[in-house]
C-alpha positions as CSV (number, residue, x, y, z in Angstrom):
1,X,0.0,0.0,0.0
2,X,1.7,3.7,-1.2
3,X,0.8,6.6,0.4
4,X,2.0,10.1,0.2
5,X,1.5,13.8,1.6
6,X,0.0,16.9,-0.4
7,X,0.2,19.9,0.7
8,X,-2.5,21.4,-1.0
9,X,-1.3,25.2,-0.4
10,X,2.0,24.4,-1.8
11,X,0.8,22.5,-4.8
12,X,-1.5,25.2,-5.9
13,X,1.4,27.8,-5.5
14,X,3.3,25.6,-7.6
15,X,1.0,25.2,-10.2
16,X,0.4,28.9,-10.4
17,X,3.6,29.0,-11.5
18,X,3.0,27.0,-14.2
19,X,-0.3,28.2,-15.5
20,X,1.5,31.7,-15.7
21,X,4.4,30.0,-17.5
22,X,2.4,28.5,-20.0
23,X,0.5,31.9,-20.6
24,X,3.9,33.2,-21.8
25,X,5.4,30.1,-23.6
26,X,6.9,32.2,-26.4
27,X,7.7,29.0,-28.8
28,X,4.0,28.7,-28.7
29,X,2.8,32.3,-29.0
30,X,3.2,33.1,-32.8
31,X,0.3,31.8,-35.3
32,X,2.9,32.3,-38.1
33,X,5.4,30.4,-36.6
34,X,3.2,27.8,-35.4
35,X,0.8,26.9,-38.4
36,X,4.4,26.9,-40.9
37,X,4.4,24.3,-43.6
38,X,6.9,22.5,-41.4
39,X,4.7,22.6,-38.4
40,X,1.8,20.9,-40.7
41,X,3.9,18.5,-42.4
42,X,4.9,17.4,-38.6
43,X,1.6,17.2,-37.2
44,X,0.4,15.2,-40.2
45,X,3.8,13.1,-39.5
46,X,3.1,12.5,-36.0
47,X,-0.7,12.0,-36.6
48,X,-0.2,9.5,-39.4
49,X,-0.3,5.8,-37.0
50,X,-4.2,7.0,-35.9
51,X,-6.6,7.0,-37.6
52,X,-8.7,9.0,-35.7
53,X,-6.1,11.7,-35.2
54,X,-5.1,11.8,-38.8
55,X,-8.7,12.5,-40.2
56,X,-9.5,15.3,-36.8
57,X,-6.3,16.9,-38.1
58,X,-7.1,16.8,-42.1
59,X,-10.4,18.3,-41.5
60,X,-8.3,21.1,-40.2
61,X,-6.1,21.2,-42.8
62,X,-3.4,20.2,-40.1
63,X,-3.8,23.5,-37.9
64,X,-3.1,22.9,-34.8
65,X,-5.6,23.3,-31.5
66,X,-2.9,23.7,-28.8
67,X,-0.3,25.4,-30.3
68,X,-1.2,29.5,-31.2
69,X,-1.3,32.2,-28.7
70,X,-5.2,31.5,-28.8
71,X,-5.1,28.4,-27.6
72,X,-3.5,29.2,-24.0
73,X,-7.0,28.5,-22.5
74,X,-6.9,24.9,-23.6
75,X,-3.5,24.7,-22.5
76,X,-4.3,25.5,-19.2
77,X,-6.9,23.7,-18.9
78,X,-5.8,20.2,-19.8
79,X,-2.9,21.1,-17.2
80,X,-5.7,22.0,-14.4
81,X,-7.4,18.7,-15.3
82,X,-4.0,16.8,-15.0
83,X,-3.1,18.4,-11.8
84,X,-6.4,17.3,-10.3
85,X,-6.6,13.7,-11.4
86,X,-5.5,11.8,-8.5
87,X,-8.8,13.7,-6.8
88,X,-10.9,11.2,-9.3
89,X,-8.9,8.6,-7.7
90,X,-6.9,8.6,-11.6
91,X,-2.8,7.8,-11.3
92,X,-1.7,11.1,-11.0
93,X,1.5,10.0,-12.8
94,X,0.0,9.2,-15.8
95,X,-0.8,12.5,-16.8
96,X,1.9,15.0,-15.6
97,X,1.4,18.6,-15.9
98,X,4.7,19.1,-15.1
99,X,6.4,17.4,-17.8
100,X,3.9,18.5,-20.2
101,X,4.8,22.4,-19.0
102,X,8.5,20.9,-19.6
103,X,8.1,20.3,-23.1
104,X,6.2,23.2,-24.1
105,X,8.8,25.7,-23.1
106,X,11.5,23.5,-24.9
107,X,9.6,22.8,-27.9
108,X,11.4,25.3,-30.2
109,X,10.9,24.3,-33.9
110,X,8.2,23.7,-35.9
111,X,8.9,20.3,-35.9
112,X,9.0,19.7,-32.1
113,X,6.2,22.0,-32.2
114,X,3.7,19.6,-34.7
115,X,5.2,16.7,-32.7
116,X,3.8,18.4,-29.2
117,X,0.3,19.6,-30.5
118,X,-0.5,15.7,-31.6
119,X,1.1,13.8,-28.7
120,X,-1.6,16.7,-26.4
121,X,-4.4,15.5,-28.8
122,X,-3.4,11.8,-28.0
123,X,-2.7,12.3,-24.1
124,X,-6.1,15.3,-23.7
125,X,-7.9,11.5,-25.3
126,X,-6.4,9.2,-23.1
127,X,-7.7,11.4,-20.3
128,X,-10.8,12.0,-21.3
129,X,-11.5,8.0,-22.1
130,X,-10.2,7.5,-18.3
131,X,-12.1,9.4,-16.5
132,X,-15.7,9.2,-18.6
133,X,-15.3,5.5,-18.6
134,X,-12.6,4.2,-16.6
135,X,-8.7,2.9,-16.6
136,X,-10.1,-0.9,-17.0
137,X,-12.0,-3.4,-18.9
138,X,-13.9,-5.1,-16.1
139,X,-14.2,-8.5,-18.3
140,X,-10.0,-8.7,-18.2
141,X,-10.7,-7.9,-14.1
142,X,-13.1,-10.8,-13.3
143,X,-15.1,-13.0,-16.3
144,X,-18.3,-12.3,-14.4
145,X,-18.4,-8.9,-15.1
146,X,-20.1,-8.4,-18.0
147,X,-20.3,-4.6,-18.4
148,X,-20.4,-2.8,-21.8
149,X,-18.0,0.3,-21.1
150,X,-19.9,3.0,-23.1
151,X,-17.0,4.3,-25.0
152,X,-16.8,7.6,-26.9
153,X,-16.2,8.1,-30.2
154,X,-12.5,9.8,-30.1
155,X,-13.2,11.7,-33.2
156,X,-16.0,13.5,-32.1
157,X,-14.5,13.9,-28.5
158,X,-11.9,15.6,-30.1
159,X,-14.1,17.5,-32.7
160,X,-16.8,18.3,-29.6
161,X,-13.7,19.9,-28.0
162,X,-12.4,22.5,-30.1
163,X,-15.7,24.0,-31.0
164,X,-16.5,24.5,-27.2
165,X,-15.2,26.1,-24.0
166,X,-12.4,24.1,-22.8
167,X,-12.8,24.4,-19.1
168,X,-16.5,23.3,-19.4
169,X,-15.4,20.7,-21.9
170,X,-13.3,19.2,-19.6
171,X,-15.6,20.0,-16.5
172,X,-17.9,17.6,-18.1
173,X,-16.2,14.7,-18.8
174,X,-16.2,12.5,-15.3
175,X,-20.0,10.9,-15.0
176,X,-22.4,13.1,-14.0
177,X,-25.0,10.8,-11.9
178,X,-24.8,12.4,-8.3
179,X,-23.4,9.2,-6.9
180,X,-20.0,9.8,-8.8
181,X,-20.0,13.1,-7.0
182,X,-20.5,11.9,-3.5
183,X,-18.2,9.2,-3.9
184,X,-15.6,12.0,-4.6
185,X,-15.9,14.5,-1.3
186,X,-16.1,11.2,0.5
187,X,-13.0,10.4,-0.6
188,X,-11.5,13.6,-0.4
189,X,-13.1,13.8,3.2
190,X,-11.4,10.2,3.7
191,X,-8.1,11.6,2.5
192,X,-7.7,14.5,5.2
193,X,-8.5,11.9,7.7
194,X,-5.6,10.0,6.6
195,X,-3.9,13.2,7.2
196,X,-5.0,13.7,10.3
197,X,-4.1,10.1,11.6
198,X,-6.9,8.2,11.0
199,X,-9.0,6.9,13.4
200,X,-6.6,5.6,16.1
201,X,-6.4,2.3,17.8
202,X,-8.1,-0.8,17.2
203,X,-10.6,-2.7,19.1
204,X,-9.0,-5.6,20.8
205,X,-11.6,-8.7,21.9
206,X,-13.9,-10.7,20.2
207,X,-17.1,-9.3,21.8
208,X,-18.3,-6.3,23.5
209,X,-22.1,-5.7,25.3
210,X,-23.9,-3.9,27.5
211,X,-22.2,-3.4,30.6
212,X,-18.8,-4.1,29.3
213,X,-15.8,-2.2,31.0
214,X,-12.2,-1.7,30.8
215,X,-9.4,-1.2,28.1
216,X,-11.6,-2.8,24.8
217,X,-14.9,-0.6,26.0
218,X,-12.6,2.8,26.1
219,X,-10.8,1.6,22.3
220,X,-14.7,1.2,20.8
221,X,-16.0,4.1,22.4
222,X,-13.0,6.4,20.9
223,X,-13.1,4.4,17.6
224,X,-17.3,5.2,17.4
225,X,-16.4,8.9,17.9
226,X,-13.8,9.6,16.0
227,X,-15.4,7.6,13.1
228,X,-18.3,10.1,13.9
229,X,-21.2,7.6,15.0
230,X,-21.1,8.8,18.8
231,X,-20.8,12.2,20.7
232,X,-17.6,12.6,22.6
233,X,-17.8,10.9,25.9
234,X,-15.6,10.3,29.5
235,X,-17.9,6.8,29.9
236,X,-15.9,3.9,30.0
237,X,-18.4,1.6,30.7
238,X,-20.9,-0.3,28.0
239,X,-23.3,2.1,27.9
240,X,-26.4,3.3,25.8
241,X,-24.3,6.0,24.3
242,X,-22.0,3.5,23.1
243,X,-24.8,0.9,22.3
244,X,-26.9,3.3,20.0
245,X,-23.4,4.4,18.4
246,X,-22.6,0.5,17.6
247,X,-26.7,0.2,16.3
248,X,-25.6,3.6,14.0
249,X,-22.5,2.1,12.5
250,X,-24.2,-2.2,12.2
251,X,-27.0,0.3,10.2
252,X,-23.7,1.8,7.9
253,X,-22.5,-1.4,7.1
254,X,-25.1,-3.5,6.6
255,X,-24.7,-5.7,9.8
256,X,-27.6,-7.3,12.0
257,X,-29.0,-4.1,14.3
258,X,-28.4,-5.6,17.5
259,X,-26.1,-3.1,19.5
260,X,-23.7,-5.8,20.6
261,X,-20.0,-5.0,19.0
262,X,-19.8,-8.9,18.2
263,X,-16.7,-10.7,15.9
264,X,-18.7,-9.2,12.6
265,X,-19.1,-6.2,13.9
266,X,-15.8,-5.8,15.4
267,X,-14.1,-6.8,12.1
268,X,-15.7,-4.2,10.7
269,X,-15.1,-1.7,13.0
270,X,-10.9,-2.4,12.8
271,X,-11.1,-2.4,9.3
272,X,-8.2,0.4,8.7
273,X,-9.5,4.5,6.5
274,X,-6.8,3.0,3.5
275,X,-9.4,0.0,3.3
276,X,-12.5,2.0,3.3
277,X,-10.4,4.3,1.0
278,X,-9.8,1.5,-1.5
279,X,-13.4,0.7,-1.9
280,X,-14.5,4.4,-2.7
281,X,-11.7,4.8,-5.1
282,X,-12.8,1.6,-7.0
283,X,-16.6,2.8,-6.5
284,X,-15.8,5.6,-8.3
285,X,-13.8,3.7,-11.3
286,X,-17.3,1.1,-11.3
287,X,-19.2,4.6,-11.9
288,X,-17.4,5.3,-14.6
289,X,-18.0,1.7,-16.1
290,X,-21.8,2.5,-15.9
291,X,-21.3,6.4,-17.3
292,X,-24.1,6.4,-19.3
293,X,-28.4,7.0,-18.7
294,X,-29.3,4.5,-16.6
295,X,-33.5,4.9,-17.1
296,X,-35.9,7.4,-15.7
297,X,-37.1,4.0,-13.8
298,X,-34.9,1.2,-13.3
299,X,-34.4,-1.5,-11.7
300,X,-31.2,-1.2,-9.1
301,X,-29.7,-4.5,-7.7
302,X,-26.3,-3.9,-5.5
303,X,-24.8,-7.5,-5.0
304,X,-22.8,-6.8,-1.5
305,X,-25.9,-4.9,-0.3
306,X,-28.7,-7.8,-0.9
307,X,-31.8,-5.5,-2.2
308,X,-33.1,-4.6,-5.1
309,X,-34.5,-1.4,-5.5
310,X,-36.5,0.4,-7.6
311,X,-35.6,4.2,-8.6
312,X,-37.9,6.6,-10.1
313,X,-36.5,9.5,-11.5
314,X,-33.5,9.5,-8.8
315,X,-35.4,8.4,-6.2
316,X,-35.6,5.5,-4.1
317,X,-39.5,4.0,-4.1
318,X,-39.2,0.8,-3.8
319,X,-36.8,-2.0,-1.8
320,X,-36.3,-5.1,-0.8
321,X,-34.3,-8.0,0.5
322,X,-32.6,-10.2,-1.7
323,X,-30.7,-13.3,-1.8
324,X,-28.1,-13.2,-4.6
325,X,-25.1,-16.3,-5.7
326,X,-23.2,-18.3,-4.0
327,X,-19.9,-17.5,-3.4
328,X,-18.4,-20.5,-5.4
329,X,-17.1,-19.8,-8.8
330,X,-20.1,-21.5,-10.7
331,X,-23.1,-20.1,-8.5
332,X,-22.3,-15.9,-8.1
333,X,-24.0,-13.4,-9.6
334,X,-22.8,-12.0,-12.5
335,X,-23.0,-8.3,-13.2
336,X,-24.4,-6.5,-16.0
337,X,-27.7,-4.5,-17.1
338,X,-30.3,-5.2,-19.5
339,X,-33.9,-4.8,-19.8
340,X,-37.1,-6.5,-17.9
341,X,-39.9,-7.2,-20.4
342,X,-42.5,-9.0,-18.4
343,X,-43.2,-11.0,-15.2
344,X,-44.7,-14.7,-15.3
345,X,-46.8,-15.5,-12.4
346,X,-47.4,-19.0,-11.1
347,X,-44.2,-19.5,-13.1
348,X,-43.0,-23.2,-13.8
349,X,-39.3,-23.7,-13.3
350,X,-37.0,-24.8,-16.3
351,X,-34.2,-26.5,-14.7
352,X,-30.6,-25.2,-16.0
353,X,-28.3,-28.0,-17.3
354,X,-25.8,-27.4,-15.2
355,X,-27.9,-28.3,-11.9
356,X,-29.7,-31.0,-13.9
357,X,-26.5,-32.5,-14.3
358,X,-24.0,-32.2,-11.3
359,X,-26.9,-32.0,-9.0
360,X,-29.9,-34.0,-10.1
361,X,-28.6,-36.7,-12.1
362,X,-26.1,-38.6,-9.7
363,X,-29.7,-38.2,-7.4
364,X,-31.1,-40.2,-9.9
365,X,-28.8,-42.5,-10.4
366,X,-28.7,-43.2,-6.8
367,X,-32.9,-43.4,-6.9
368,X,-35.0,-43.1,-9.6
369,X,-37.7,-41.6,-7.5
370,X,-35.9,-38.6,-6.4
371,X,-36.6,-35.2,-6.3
372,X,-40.2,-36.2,-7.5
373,X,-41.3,-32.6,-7.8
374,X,-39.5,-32.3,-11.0
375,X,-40.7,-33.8,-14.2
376,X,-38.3,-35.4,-16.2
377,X,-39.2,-34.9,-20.0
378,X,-37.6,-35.9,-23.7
379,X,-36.9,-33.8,-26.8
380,X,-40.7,-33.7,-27.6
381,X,-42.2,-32.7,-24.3
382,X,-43.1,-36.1,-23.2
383,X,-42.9,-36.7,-19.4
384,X,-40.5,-39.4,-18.5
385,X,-41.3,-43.0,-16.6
386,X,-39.0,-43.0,-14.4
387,X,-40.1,-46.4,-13.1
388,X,-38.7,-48.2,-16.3
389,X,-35.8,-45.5,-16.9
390,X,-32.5,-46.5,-16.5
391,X,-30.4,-43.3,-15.3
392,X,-27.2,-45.3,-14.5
393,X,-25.8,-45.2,-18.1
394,X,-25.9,-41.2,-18.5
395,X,-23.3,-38.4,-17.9
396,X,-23.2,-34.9,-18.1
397,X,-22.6,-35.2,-21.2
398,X,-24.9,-37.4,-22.6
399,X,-28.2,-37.2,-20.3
400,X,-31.2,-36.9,-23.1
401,X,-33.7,-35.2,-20.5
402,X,-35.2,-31.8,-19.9
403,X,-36.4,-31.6,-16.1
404,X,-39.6,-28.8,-15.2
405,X,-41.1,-27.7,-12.0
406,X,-44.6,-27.3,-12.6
407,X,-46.7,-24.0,-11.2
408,X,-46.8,-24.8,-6.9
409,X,-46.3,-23.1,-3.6
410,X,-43.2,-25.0,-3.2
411,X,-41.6,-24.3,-6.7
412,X,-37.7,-22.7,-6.3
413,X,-39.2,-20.0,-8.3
414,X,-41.8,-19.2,-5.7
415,X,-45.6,-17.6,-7.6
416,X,-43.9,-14.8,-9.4
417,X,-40.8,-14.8,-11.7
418,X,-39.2,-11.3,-13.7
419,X,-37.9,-11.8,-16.6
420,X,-35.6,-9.3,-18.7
421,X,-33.9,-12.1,-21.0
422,X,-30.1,-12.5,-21.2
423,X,-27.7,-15.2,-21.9
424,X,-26.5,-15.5,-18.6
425,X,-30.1,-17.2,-17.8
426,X,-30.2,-14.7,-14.5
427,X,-33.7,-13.0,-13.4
428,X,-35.6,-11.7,-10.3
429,X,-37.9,-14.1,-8.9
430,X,-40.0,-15.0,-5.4
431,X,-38.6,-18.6,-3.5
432,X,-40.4,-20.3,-1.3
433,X,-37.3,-20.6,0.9
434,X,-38.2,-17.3,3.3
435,X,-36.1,-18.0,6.4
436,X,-32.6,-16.8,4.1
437,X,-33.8,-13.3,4.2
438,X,-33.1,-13.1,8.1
439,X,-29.5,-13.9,7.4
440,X,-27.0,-10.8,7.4
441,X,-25.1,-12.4,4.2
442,X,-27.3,-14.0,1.9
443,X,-25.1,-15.5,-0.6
444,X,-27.2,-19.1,-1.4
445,X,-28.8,-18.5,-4.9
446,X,-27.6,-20.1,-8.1
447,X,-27.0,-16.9,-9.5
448,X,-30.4,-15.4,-10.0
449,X,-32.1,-12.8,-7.4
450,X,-34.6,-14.0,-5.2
451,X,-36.9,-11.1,-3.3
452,X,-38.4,-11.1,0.1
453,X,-41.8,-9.0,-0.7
454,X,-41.9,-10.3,-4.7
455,X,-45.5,-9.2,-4.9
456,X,-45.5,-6.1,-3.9
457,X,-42.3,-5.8,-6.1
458,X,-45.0,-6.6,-8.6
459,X,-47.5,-4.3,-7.6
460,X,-45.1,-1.1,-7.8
461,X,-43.8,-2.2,-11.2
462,X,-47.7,-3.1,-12.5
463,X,-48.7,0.2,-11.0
464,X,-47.5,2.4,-13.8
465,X,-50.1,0.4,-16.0
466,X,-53.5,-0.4,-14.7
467,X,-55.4,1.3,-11.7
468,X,-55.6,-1.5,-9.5
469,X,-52.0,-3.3,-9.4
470,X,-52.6,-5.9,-6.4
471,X,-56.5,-6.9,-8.0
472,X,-54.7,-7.5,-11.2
473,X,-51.9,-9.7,-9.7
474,X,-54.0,-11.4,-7.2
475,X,-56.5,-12.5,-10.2
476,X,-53.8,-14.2,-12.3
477,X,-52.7,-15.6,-9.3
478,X,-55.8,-17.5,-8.5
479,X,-56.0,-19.2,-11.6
480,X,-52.6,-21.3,-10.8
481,X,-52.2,-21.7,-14.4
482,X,-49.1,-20.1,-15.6
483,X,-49.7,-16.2,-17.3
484,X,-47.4,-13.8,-18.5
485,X,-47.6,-10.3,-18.0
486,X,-45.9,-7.7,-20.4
487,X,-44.7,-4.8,-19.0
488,X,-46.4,-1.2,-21.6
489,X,-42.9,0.4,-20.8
490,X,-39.9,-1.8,-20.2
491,X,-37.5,-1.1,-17.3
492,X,-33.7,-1.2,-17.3
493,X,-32.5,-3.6,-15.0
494,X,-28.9,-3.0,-13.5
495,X,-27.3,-5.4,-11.5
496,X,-23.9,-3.7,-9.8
497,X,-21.8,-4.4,-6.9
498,X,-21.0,-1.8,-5.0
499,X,-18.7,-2.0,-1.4
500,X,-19.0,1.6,-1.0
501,X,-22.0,3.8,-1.5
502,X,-23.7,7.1,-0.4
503,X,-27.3,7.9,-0.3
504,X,-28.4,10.8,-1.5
505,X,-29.6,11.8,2.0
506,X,-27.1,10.0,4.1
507,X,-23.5,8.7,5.4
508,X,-21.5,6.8,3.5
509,X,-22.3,3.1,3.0
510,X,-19.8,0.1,3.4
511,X,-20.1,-3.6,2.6
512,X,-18.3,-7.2,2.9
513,X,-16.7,-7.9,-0.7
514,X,-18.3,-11.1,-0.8
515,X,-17.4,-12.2,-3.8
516,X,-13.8,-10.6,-3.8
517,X,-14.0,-8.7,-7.0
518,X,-13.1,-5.3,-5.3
519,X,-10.2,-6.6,-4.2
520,X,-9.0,-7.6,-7.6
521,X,-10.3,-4.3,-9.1
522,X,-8.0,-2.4,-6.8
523,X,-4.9,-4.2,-7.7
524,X,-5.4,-3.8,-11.4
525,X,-5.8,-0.3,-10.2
526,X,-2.8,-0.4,-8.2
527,X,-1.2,-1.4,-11.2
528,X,-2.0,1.1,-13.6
529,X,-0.6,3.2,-10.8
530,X,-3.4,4.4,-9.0
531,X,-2.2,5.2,-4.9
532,X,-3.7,6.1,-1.9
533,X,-2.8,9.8,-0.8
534,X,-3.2,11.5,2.7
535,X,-3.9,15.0,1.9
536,X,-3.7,18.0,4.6
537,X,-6.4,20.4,4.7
């Protein structure tokens, strides 16, 4: 873990410095000396591996959009954007206003000059790309990350940008759903706490409770304050101070509300600013994976925080519990977003291959007259004998048979299934299995969501379309037959994973990376040379 010291007074003196320099770089200042046959022929040279930059710069006749006296304010303000990247949690090394400023002032012929304007172009698009939509490509991250990075077109980027104001231009680059915002003075915030030493000792023990005293009761009370979920306080016993500050924090990281710090809730409550850092900073690069309208409704499904939500016109109306994947390879959740079509109610339950064979067959094998709920049918929809079938012969490979679920109470898929089709076979549906949704990590699905209150996840969803939602549902209900119901007006579906989080009207959110993805994210950060800084207000 790298972390290092700004000194914010000093680094905006510095730069100063430079923005005046660059004002007055006089190799830049002359059109005539600038836009010279030579300069054109170099830019054109320098251009001539891109395709991109080759036809922005032919458009132009090869004049250049850095390099005239004119252009000083989109000099200066690619350099202000480079000096503030590490704040969007970008490696500030990558994109060094220093060295830029360095080459401008030694950039004396026309030559160096052409060379200069199109390596600006190339490094102004490398930015841009970064921070609209993010250093990585989740898929090389982790395979079950299927996001569609909403890439710009680098030709119109660049053409966007020299007929606008370059400041705002650039202004307008990082995502501009609120959350991306939060994220950022949260990590800021985070940033002068590391300055400031952080938030002291750790809690020793494996549990703490009401009426507690000594040495571990003084660590959690100091720990609750200075994290900010308790009023300073002399008590050194287990109090209700202390009790209600545990309940505030178990709410701000989706624990069990109980009061009692136990081993969860003290693991989360050592868990050190640079970790909590790490998870905003890769929040932010997941924002910029999603940088792109998301739905005036839609459907939001956070992975680490089990619910599903639904958000009308940025605001939360709807939520619910949710059990998500397994945390073995083969069962988690993949992420992604698409769109949900319609809802099927007294669904029947299609079994995936892959549970029909590693978990139903060797059943089978083993008894014929297993898992009798499930009818075993051929190619042509004909339901299977299973007294005269002979199992023992098949593998994975060869078993013949489809197997069903028919329409029942006690169907996996419970009475109400949402469907928004994708190849990854994942949708939202009801279980008959309720007793998971009391559990604080509910990892157990085979990769779809299941919903504690599916109905009146229906009945919100249905209410956009008829004047009597719950009626409607409850009569197809009845029936127990099978019935689909479109949706008039489709609604995104996004399923993310986010470990850190900030409501619109609250403190910052943390939770477990259950899955570890996080973790991986941040070292591929780490490698493209992203860093944790401490910065003094």
């Amino acid at each position: 873990m790298s972390s290092y010291l700004v000194l914010p007074r000093l680094r905006t003196a510095l730069f100063a410095v430079l923005m005046t320099a660059v004002v007055f770089v006089s190799a830049f200042a002359s059109p005539a000396s600038a836009q010279s046959t030579e300069f054109r022929q170099a830019v054109a040279q320098a251009a001539a591996n891109d395709a991109e930059l080759v036809n922005f710069y032919r458009e132009r006749g090869f004049e250049g959009i850095w390099s005239k006296s004119g252009d000083r304010n989109r000099r200066n303000a690619l350099l202000a954007a480079f000096n503030a990247a590490a704040d969007h949690g970008l490696p500030a090394d990558q994109y060094d206003a220093e060295g830029l400023m360095a080459r401008l002032q030694a950039a004396s012929t026309p030559q160096e000059q052409g060379a200069l304007e199109v390596e600006m172009s190339r490094q102004f698009l490398d930015y841009a790309r970064d921070i609209q939509t993010g250093l990585l490509t989740p898929s090389r991250i982790d395979s079950a990350i299927h996001r569609q990075v909403p890439l710009r077109s680098r030709l119109g980027t660049l053409r966007a940008f020299a007929q606008s104001n370059p400041a705002a231009f650039i202004r307008s680059l990082p995502p501009s759903a609120p959350e991306y915002t939060r994220l950022m003075a949260e990590k800021l915030r985070m940033e002068r706490l590391l300055a400031d030493g952080g938030w002291g000792a750790t809690v020793p023990g494996r549990k703490l409770e009401r009426g507690a005293t000594g040495a571990a009761v003084i660590a959690l009370r100091n720990r609750l304050i200075t994290m900010g979920y308790m009023e300073r306080s002399t008590t050194q016993t287990y109090d209700d101070s202390i009790f209600a500050g545990v309940q505030r924090f178990q709410q701000a990281h989706g624990l069990g509300i109980d009061g009692t710090a136990g081993p969860g809730t003290l693991e989360e409550i050592n868990r050190s600013p640079e970790e909590r850092l790490r998870s905003i900073i890769v929040a932010m690069e997941r924002e910029r994976w999603i940088n792109r309208p998301r739905g005036e409704r839609h459907v939001w499904v956070n992975i680490t925080d089990f619910t599903a939500k639904i958000i009308d016109n940025g605001v939360e109306t709807f939520s619910t519990r949710s059990v998500v994947g397994a945390r073995d390879r083969e069962r988690v959740t993949p992420e992604f977003s698409d769109v949900m079509e319609f809802m099927v109610i007294n669904p029947s339950w299609y079994v995936p291959r892959s549970i029909i064979t590693k978990e139903y067959l060797p059943q089978l094998q083993n008894n014929p007259r297993a898992v009798r709920n499930l009818l075993i049918t051929d190619r042509n929809g004909r339901v299977v004998d299973r007294n005269t079938a002979d199992f023992s012969g098949y593998s994975a490979t060869n078993f013949p048979y489809s197997m069903r679920e028919p329409p029942s109470q006690g169907n996996a898929l419970g009475l109400v299934k949402f469907m928004f089709p994708n190849r990854h076979n994942i949708y939202l549906h009801d279980t008959p299995a309720k007793s998971l949704f009391g559990r604080e990590v509910r990892a157990y699905s085979h990769g779809c969501i299941r919903l504690a209150d599916p109905f009146d996840f229906a009945y919100a969803l249905l209410a956009k379309q008829v004047g009597n939602p719950e009626e409607v549902f409850q009569a197809h209900l009845r029936t127990g037959r099978e019935r689909r119901v479109d949706l008039d007006a489709p609604v995104p579906v996004h399923l993310i994973y986010r470990t850190a989080f900030v409501p619109a009207d609250g403190r910052v959110q943390f939770r477990r990376d259950v899955y570890g993805r996080d973790g991986r994210i941040w070292n591929a950060l780490s490698r493209e040379g992203v860093v944790l800084r401490a910065v003094r207000g």
